[in-house]
N, C-alpha and C positions, 0 to 999 in steps of 0.2 A: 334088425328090422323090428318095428315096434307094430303089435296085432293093432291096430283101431275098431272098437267095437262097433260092432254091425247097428246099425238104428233101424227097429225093430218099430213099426208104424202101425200102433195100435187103435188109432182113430177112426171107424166105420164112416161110410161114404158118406153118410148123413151127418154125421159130426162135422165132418169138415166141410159139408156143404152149408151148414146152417149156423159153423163155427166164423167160415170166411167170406165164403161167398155171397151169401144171401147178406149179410151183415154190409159188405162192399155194396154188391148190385144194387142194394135199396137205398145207399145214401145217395149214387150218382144219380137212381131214378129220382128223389128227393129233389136234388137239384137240375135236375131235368125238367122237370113238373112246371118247378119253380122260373126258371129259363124262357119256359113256352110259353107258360099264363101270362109271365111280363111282356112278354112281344106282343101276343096276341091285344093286350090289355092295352101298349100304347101305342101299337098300330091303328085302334080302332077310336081310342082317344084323340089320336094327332091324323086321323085316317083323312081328315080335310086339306091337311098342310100335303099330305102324299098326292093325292087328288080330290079336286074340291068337287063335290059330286056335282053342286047345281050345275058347271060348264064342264062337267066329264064328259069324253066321249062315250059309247057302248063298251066300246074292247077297254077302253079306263076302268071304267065299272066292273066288266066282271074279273078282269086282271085284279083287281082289290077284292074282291067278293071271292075271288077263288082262291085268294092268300089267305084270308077267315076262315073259310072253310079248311084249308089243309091245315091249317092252325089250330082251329078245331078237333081233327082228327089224329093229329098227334097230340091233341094234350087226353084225347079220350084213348088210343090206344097206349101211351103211355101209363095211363092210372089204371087200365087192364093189366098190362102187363106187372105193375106193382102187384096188383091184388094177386094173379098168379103166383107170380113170387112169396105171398106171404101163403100161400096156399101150399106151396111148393114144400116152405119151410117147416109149415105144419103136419103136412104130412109126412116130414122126415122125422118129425118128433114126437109120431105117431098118434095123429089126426083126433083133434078134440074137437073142434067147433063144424068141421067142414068133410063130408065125407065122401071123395072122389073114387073113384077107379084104379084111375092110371097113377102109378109111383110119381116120387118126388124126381125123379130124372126128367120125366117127360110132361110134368105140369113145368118145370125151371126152362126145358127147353122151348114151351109155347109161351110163354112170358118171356123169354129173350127172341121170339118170333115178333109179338108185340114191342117190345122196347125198338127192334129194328126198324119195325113199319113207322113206329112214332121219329124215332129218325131222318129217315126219309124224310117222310109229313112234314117236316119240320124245314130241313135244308129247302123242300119243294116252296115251300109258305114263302119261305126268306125268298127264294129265286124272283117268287109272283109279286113278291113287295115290292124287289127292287123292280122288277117290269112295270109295273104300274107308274112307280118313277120315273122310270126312261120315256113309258108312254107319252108321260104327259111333257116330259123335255124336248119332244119331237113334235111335237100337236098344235 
């Protein structure tokens, strides 16, 4: 029977938070961002073709108004929760620019509270787009 040497995990919590983690979570926020400004952007470009306001009904209206808006609030809690995250990372690498309280655990964990919301925000936005559509294919 051959020993296999024990691997021995010298890397501090921080290291591998700001080795892997933060390195991953920031590039999917990255294209997250990127994701939501484009919708947001040619939903409100082609926002006519969805519903054309001048013969919009009310509930057309704000069915489109309320998918801007949640569009909106994912693309602002999303760049929270980035800025967290860089917050996060900084304070594992022992905070030069920004000087919080709470550790680098519990700043990563309010920034993935934010990236969630912005989620959400995001599917909710899509759901009201397509409602707006259907509205007006019923109308």
């Amino acid at each position: 029977m051959i020993d296999k040497p024990s691997a021995v995990n010298t890397e501090s919590e921080e290291e591998v938070f700001v080795e892997f983690y933060y390195r991953e979570v920031k590039d999917l926020c990255k294209h997250f961002l990127t994701i939501i400004s484009a919708t947001l952007v040619a939903s409100i470009t082609f926002g006519d073709k969805i519903v054309p306001f001048s013969t919009a009904t009310p509930a057309q209206r704000w069915t489109l108004t309320l998918s801007w808006l949640a569009l909106l609030a994912a693309l602002a809690s999303a760049g929270w929760g980035l800025f967290l995250l860089f917050v996060a990372a900084e304070k594992a690498k022992g905070e030069i620019i920004f000087t919080y309280t709470s550790g680098f655990k519990e700043l990563a964990r309010r920034a993935g509270f934010f990236l969630d919301f912005g989620a959400l925000a995001y599917g909710g936005g899509l759901l009201l787009l397509a409602a707006a559509g259907v509205l007006r294919l019923f109308s």
